[in-house]
C-alpha positions as CSV (number, residue, x, y, z in Angstrom):
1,X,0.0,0.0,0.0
2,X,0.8,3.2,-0.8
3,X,2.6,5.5,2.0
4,X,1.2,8.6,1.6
5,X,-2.4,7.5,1.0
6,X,-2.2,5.8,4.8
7,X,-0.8,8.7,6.1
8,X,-3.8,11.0,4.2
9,X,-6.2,9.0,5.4
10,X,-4.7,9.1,8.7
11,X,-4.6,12.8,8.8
12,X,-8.0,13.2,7.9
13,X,-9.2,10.9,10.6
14,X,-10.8,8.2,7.7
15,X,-11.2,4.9,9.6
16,X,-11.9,3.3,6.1
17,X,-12.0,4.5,2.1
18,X,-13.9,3.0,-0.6
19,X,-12.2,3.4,-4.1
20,X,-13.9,2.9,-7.1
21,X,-11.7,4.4,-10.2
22,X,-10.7,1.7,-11.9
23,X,-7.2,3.7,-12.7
24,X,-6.8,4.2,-8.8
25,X,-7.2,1.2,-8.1
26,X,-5.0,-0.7,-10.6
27,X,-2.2,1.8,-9.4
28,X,-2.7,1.2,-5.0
29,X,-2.9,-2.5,-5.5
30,X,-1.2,-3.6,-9.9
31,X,-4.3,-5.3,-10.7
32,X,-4.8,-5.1,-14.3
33,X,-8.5,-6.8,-15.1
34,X,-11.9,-5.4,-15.0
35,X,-14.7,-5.5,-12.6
36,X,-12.6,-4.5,-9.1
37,X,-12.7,-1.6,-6.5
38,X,-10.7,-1.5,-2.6
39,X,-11.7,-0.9,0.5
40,X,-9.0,0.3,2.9
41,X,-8.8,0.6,6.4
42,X,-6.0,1.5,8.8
43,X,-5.5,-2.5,9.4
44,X,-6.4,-3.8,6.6
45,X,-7.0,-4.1,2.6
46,X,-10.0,-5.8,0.6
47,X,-9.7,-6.4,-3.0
48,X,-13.2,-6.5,-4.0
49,X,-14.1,-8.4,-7.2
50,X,-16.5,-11.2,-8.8
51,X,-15.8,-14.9,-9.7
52,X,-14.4,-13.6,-13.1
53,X,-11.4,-12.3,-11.4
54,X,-11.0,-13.6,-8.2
55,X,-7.8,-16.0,-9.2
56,X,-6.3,-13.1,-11.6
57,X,-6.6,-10.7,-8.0
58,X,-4.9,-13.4,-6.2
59,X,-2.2,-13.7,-8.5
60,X,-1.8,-9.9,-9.2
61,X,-2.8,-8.3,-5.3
62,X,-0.6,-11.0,-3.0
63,X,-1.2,-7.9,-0.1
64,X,-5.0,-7.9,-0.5
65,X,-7.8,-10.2,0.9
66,X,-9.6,-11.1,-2.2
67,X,-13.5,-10.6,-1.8
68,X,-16.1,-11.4,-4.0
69,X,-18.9,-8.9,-3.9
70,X,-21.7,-11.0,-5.9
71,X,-21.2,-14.1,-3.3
72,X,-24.5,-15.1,-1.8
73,X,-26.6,-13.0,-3.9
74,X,-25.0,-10.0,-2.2
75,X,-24.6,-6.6,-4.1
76,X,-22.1,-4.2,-3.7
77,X,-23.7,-2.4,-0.7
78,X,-24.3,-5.5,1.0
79,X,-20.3,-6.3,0.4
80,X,-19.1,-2.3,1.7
81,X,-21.9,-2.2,5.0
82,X,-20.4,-6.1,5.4
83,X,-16.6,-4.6,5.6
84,X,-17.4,-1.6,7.4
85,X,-19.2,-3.4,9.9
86,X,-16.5,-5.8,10.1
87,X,-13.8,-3.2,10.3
88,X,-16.0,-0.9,12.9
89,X,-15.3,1.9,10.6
90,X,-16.5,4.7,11.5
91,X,-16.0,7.6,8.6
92,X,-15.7,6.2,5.2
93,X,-14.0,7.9,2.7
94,X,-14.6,7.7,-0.5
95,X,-14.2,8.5,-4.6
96,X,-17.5,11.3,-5.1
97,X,-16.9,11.2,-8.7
98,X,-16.4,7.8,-9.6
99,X,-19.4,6.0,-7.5
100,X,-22.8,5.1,-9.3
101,X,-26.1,6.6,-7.8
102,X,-27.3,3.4,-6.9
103,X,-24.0,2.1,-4.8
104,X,-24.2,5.3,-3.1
105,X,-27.9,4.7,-1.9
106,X,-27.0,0.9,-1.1
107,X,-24.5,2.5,1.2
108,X,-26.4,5.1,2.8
109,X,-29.7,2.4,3.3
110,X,-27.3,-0.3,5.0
111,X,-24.7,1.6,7.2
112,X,-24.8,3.9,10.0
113,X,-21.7,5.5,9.0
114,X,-20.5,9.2,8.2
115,X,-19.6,9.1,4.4
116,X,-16.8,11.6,3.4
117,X,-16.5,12.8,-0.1
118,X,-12.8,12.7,-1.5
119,X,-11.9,14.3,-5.0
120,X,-8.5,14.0,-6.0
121,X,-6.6,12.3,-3.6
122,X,-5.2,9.1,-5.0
123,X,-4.6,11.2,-8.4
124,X,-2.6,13.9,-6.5
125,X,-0.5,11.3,-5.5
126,X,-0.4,9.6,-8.7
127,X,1.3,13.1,-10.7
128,X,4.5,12.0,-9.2
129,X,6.1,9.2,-10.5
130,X,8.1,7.0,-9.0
131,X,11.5,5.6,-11.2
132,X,9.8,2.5,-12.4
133,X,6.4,4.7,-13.7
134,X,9.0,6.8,-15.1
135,X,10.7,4.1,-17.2
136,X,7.3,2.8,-18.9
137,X,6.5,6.1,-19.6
138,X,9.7,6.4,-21.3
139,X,8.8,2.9,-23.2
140,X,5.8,4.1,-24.1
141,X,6.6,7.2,-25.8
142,X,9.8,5.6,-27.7
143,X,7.0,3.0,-28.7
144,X,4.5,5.8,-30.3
145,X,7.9,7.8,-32.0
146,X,9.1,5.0,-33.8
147,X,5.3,4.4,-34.8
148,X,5.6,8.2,-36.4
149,X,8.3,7.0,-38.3
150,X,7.0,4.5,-39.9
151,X,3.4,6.0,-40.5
152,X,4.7,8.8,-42.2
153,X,5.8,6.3,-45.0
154,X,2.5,5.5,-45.3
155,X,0.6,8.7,-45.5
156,X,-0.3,9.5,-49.2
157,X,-2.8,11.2,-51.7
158,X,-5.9,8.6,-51.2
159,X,-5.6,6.7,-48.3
160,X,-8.5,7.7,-46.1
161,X,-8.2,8.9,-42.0
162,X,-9.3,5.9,-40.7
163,X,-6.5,3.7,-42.6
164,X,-3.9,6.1,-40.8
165,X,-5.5,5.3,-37.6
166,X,-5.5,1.5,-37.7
167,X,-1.6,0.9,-38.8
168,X,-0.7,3.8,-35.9
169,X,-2.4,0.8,-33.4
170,X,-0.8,-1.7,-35.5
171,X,2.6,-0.4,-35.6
172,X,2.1,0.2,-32.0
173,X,1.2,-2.7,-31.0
174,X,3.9,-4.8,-33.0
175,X,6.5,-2.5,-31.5
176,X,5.8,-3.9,-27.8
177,X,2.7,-1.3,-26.8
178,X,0.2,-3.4,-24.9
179,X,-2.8,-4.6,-27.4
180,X,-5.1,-1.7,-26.2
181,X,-3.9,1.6,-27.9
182,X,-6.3,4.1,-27.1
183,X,-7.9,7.1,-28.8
184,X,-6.0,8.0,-31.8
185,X,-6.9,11.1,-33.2
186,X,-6.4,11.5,-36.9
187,X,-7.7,14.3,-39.2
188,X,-6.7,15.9,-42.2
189,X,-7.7,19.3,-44.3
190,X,-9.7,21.8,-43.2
191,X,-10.8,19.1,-40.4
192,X,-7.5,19.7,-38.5
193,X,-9.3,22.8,-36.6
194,X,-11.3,19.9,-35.0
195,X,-9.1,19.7,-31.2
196,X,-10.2,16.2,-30.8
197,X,-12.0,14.8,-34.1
198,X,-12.5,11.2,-34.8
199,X,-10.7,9.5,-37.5
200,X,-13.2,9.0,-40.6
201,X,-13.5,7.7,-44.1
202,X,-11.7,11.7,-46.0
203,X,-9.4,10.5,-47.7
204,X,-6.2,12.9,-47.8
205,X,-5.8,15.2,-50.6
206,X,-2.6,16.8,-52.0
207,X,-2.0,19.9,-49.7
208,X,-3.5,18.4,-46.6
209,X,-2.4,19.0,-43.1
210,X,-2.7,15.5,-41.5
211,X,-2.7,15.9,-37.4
212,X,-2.2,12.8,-35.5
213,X,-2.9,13.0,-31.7
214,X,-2.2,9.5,-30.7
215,X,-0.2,7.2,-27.7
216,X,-0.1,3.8,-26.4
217,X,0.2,2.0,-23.2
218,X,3.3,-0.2,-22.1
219,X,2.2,-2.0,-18.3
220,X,-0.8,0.2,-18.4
221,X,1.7,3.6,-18.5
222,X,0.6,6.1,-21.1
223,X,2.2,8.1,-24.0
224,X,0.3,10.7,-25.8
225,X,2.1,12.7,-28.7
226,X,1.1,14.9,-31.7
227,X,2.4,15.7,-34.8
228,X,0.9,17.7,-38.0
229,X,2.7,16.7,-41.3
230,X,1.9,17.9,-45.0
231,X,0.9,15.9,-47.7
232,X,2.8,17.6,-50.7
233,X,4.6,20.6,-50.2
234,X,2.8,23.5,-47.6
235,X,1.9,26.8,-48.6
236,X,3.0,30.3,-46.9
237,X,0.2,30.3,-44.5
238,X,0.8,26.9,-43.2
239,X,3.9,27.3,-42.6
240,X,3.5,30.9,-41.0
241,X,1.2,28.6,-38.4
242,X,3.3,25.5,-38.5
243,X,6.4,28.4,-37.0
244,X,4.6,30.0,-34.6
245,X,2.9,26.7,-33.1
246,X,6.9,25.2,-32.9
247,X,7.6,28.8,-31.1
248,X,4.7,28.4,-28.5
249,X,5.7,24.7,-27.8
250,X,9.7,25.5,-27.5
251,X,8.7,28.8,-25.2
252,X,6.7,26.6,-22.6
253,X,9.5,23.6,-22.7
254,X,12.1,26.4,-21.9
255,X,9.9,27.7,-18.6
256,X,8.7,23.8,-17.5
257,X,11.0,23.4,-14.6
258,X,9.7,22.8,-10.5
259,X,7.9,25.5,-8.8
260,X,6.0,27.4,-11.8
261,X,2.4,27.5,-11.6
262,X,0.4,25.7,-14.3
263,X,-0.5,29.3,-15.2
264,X,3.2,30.5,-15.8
265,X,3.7,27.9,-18.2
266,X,0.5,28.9,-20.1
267,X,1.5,32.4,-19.8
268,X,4.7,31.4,-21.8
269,X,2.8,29.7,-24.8
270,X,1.3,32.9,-25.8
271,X,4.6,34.7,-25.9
272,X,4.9,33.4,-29.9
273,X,1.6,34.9,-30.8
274,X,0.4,37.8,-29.0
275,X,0.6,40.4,-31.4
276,X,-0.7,38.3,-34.1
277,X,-3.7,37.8,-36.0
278,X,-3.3,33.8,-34.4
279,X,-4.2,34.6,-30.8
280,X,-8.3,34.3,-31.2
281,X,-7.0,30.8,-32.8
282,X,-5.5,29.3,-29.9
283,X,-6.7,27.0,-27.3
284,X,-6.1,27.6,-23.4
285,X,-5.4,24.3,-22.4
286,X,-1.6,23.5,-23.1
287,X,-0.9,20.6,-21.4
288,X,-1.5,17.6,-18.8
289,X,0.0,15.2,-16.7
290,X,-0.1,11.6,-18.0
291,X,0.4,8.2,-16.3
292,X,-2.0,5.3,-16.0
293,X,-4.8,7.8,-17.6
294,X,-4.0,9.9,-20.2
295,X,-5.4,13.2,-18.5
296,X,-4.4,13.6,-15.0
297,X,-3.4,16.1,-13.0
298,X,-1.5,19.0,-13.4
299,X,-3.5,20.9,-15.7
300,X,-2.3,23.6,-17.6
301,X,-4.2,26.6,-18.2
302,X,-5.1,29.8,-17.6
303,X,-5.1,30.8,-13.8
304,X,-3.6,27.2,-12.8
305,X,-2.7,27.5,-9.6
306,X,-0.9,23.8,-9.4
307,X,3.0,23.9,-8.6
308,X,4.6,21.8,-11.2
309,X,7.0,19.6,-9.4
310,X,9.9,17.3,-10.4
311,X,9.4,13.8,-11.6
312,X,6.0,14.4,-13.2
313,X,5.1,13.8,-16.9
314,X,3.0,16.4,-18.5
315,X,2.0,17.2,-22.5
316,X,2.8,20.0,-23.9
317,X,0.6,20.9,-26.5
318,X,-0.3,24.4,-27.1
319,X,-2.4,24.6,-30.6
320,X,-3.7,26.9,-33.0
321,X,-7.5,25.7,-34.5
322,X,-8.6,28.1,-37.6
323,X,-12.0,26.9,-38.4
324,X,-12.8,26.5,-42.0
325,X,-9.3,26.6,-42.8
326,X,-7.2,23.8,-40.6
327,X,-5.2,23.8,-37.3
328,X,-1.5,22.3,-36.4
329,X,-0.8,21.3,-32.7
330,X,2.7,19.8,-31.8
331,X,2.3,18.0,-28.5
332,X,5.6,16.5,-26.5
333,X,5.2,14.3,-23.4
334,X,7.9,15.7,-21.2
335,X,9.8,14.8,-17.2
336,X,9.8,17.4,-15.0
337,X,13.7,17.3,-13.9
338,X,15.5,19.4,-11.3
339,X,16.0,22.5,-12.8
340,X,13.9,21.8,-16.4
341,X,12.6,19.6,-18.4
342,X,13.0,16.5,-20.9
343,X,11.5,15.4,-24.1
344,X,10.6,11.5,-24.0
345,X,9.0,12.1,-27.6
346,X,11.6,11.7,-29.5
347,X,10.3,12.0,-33.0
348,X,11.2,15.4,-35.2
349,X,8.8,18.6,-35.1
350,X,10.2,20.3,-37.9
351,X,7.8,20.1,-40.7
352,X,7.2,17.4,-42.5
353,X,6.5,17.6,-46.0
354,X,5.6,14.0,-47.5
């Protein structure tokens, strides 16, 4: 079990805590299947699952006592008032946002028991990586670069959004990315203003921006990289935007360093554009940390008030999204280091012309 999380709960005076996120739980207890939440106490940690799982949790949680909720009938209120009781807890903590209506209720009906909202707590703890998290990460986005490479043989007059999107997974995959690649953003054209569009059947047309906003996960750790190439050879205007988007990314790589607010280092993105007819073009949120889910905290953006401290991973991804026209975003996945920052994406941003 995690240190700190004890000693938060601890602090707070939580005799018990109920976690639900899927994430937060694979990352307090490495399980890595479905259908699972904890209960914690002081004394003691549950591993709450059904039959489906129950050998996998063994295997996987060695520090956990395995439970299995839909035993007997029971639901997962009868399984929580059950531990609680058990436990004699007292105040239970637990995830506000990730617990369904109904387990709530089930909760409140069965237990005589003060219930204590928590936001935030396990994924606060989570933004700072540890030297092995660090390392997957790394995997991960040498995994997704070398994918860039090899996509960018592929990309052509004809072949449609969706075909760029399922070698990407492929190439991912067959490079050592677990077999679940998430997401994958790819647009081309005037579609490239879209910040998150879905990959569909255009095909790509000489003079088309293509953006690709993609990652992959190696042992569950994420990577999550973008990069805008041409198809053909760009005109003046894209690469005026192409410039100033590599200027906004290179001004908040050279601020990222511990102890600047999340605000600061959006500050520093619009240094490129401020005088230009681009700023009503640009999108505030520049970046995010990334681990076991692909958004976590810190958040840059305007008035972030987060502290960005060393050994976390954060995006960097400032944009610019001209509607009817196309938009180019560069996105790095960088470490926080002791006095800066360092690139894990390894593949170019200069402009590619295919």
């Amino acid at each position: 079990m995690k240190e700190q999380f004890l000693t938060y709960m601890e602090d707070n005076h939580l005799d018990g805590f109920y976690i639900s996120n899927p994430v937060n739980v694979r990352y307090l207890s490495g399980f890595t299947g479905e259908d699972s939440s904890l209960y914690i106490t002081n004394g003691r940690a549950y591993f709450i699952t059904d039959l489906r799982y129950t050998e996998q949790a063994a295997i996987e949680c060695p520090d956990f006592e395995i439970v299995n909720w839909r035993e007997s009938g029971k639901d997962m209120g009868d399984t929580i008032a059950y531990l609680t009781e058990k436990q004699q807890v007292k105040t239970l903590g637990f995830e506000s946002t990730h617990i369904t209506f109904d387990t709530y209720s089930a909760i409140q009906q069965k237990l005589a028991v003060e219930l204590i909202p928590q936001t935030g707590v396990i994924e606060n703890i989570r933004s700072v990586k540890s030297s092995e998290e660090i390392k997957y990460l790394r995997a991960a986005c040498d995994i997704a670069s070398c994918a860039f490479d090899k996509i960018c043989k592929d990309i052509r007059v004809g072949i449609t959004e969706k075909e760029i999107a399922s070698r990407l997974s492929h190439y991912m995959v067959m490079e050592g990315a677990d077999t679940k690649p998430y997401g994958g953003i790819v647009i081309s054209g005037a579609r490239t203003s879209l910040l998150h569009g879905i990959p569909s059947g255009k095909a790509i047309e000489y003079g088309d921006f293509v953006l690709m906003d993609y990652g992959c996960q190696f042992k569950g750790y994420l990577s999550d990289m973008t990069r805008t190439v041409v198809v053909g050879r760009a005109d003046n205007r894209q690469k005026e935007v192409y410039k100033l988007e590599q200027q906004m990314v290179a001004e908040v790589e050279a601020v990222l360093r511990p102890g600047i607010t999340c605000n600061e280092a959006y500050e520093a993105s619009l240094k490129a554009i401020a005088d230009t007819e681009y700023m009503q073009y640009h999108y505030s949120g520049i970046g995010h940390g990334v681990g076991l889910f692909v958004h976590e905290p810190p958040f840059m953006g305007p008035g972030g008030k987060s502290v960005i401290k060393a050994n976390q991973v954060i995006t960097v991804e400032p944009g610019l999204y001209i509607p009817g026209w196309g938009g180019v975003r560069i996105e790095d996945q960088v470490l926080i280091t002791g006095n800066g920052c360092e690139n894990l994406i390894s593949a170019t941003k200069e402009l590619v012309e295919l």
